[in-house]
C-alpha positions as CSV (number, residue, x, y, z in Angstrom):
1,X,0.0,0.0,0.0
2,X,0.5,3.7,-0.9
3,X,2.2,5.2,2.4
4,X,0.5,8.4,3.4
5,X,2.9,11.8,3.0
6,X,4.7,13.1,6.0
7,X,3.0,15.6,7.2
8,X,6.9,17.5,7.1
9,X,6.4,16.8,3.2
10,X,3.1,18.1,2.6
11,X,4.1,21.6,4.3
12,X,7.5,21.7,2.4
13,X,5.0,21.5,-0.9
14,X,2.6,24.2,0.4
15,X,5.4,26.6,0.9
16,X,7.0,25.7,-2.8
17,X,3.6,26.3,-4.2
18,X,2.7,29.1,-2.2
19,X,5.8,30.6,-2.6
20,X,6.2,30.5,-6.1
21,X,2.6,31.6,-7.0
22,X,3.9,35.4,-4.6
23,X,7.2,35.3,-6.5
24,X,5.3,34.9,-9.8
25,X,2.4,37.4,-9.3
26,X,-0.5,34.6,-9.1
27,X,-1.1,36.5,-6.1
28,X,-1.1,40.4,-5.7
29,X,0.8,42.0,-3.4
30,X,-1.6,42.9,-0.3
31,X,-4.0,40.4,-1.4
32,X,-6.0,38.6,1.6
33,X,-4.6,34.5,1.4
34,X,-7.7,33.0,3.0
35,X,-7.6,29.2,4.3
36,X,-10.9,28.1,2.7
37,X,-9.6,29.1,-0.8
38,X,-5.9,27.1,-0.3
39,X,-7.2,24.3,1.0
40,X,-9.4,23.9,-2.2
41,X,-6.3,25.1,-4.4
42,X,-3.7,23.2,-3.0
43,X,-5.9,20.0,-2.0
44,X,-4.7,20.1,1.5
45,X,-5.5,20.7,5.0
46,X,-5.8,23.5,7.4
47,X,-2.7,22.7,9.3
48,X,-0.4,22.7,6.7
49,X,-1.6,26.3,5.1
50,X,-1.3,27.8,8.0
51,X,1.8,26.2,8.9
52,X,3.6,27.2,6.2
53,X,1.8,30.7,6.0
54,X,3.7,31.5,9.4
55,X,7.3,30.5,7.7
56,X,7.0,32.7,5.1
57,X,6.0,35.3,7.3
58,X,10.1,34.6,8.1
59,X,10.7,35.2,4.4
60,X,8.8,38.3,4.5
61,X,6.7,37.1,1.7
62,X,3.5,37.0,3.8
63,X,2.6,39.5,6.4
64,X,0.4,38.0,9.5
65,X,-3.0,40.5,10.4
66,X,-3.4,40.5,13.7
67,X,-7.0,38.6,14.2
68,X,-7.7,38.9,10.6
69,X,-5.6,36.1,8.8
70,X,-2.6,35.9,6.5
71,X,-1.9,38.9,3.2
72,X,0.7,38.9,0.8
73,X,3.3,40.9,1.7
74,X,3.0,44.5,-0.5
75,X,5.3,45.2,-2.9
76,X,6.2,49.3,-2.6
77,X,8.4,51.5,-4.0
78,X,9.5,52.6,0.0
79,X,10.2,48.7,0.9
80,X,12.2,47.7,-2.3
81,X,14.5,51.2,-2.0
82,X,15.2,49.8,2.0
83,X,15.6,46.1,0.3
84,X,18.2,47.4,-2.4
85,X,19.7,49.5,0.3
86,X,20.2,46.8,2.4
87,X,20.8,44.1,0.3
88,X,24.1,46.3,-1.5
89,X,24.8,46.7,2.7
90,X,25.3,43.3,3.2
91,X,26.5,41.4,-0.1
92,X,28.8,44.2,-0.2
93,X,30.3,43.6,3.2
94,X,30.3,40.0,2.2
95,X,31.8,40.1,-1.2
96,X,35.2,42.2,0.5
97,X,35.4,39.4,2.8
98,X,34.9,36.4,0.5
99,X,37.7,38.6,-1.8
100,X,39.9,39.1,1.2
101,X,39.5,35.6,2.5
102,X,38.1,33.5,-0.9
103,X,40.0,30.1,-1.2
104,X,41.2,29.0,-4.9
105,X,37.8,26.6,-4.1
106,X,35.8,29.9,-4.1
107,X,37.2,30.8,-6.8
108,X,36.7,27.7,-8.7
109,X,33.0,27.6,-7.4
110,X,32.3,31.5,-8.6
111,X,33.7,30.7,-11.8
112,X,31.9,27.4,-12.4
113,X,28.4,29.1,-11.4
114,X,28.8,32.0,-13.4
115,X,29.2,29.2,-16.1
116,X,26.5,27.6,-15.9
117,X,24.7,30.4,-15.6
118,X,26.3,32.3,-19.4
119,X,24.8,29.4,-20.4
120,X,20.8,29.6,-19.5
121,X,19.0,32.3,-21.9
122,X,17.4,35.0,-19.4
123,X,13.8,34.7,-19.2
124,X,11.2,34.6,-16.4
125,X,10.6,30.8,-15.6
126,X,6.9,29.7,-14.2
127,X,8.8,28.0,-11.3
128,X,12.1,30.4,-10.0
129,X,12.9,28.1,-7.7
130,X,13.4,24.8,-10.3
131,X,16.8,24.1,-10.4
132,X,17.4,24.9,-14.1
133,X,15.7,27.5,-14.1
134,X,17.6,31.2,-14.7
135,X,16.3,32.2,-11.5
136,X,18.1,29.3,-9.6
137,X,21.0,29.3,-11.1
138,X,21.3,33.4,-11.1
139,X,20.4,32.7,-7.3
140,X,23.6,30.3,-7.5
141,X,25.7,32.8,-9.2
142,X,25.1,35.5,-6.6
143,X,25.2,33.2,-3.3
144,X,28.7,31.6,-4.6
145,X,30.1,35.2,-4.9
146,X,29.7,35.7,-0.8
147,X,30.3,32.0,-0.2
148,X,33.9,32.8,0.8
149,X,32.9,35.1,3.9
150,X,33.2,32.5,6.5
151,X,29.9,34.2,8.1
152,X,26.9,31.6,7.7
153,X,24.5,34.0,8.8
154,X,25.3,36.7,6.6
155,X,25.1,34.2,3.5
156,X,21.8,33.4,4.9
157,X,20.3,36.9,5.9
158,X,21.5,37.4,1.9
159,X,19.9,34.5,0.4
160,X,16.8,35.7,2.1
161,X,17.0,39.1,1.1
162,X,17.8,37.7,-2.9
163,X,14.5,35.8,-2.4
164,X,12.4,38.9,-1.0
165,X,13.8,40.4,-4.5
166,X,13.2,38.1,-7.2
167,X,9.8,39.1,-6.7
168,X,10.3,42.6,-7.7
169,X,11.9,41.2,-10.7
170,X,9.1,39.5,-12.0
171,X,7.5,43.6,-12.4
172,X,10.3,44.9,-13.5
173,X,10.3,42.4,-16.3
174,X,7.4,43.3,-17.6
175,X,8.8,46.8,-18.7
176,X,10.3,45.5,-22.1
177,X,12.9,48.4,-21.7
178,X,14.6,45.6,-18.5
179,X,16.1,43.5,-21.2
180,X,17.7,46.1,-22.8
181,X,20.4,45.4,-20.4
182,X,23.2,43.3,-21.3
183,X,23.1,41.7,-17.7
184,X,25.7,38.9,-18.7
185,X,28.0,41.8,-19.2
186,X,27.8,42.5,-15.9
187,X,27.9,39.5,-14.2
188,X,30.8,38.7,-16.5
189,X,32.0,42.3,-14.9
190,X,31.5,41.3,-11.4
191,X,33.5,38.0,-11.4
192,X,37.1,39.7,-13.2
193,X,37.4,42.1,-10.5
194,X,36.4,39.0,-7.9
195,X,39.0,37.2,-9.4
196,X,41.6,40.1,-10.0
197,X,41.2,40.9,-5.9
198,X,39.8,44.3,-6.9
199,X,37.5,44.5,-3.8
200,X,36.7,48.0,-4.6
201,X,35.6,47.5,-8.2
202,X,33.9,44.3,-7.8
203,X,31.5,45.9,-5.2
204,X,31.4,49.2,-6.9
205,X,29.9,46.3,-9.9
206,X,27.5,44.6,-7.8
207,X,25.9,47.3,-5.9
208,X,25.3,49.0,-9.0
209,X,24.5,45.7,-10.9
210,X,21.6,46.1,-8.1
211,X,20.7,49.7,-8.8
212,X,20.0,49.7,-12.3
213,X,17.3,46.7,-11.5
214,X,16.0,49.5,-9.0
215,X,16.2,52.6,-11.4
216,X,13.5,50.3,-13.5
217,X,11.2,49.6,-10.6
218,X,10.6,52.9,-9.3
219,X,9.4,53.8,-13.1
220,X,7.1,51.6,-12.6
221,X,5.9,54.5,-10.2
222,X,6.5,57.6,-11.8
């Protein structure tokens, strides 16, 4: 007989699917996620929604009301300026150290992910998070660049920050002046002043490899 899933299993699925229908725009930022209406999407129970409602409330994804439910987490021109602001903060910080610090395995690994990466054409995939998908392996890209900072937690408080920003991406790509940017330039920009030890440059490269994503958003509100 057909074992019954885990219950573990069941709300690892709820937060893929839930997480990529935010990322994607199947749900609109601010809108109300009510039980009744997952449990009939997803085919699942109560538990589980709710369940893995409150971890993305950690990936600030979904915002809890107090009494009233779970929302999508708004998407703003005030929050994404404090996320790009941040995020440059951070990677920034972690990108000197991995360039101070970086083995010849870091930078093996950067230049085999920005490999794989040149390879994939650039295009919005339905699911960011499958594991050919641009989205994962830009993800891949970015994370391998810190990956020599010997601080776990700042990797991690930047892999949740990427993830808070791919769904801004998804609205910026829908201005068709986005791919206008030769982004593989950049990238390709990034990783020779990684490699040459040029920690000035190859931040100066990333932080405004972040920017010009922002310029496009906040048009978006002009």
């Amino acid at each position: 007989m057909r074992r019954p899933a885990e219950p573990k299993s069941i709300t690892n699925r709820v937060v893929h699917s839930l997480r990529r229908s935010i990322i994607v725009g199947d749900f609109k930022p601010g809108e109300k996620l009510k039980i009744d209406a997952l449990k009939e999407r997803l085919q699942v129970g109560a538990s589980p929604i709710r369940e893995a409602l409150s971890l993305l409330t950690s990936d600030h994804l979904v915002e809890r009301m107090d009494q009233r439910g779970f929302r999508v987490a708004p998407a703003t021109k005030a929050h994404f300026e404090e996320l790009l602001k941040t995020r440059c903060w951070l990677e920034g910080m972690a990108l000197r150290e991995s360039i101070a610090a970086g083995s010849t395995e870091w930078e093996e690994a950067v230049v085999l992910a920005h490999h794989r990466l040149s390879r994939k054409d650039r295009q919005l995939s339905v699911d960011p998070e499958a594991e050919d998908s641009w989205e994962a392996l830009h993800k891949q890209f970015h994370l391998a660049l810190i990956a020599g900072s010997g601080s776990s937690i700042l990797e991690r408080f930047c892999a949740q920050l990427y993830d808070q920003n791919i769904r801004y991406r998804y609205l910026v790509a829908k201005k068709s002046t986005y791919r206008s940017r030769d982004v593989s330039l950049e990238h390709a920009d990034i990783v020779d002043a990684a490699l040459d030890r040029d920690a000035d440059l190859a931040v100066s490269r990333l932080t405004d490899h972040y920017r010009k994503t922002g310029t496009f958003f906040s048009s978006l509100y002009n």
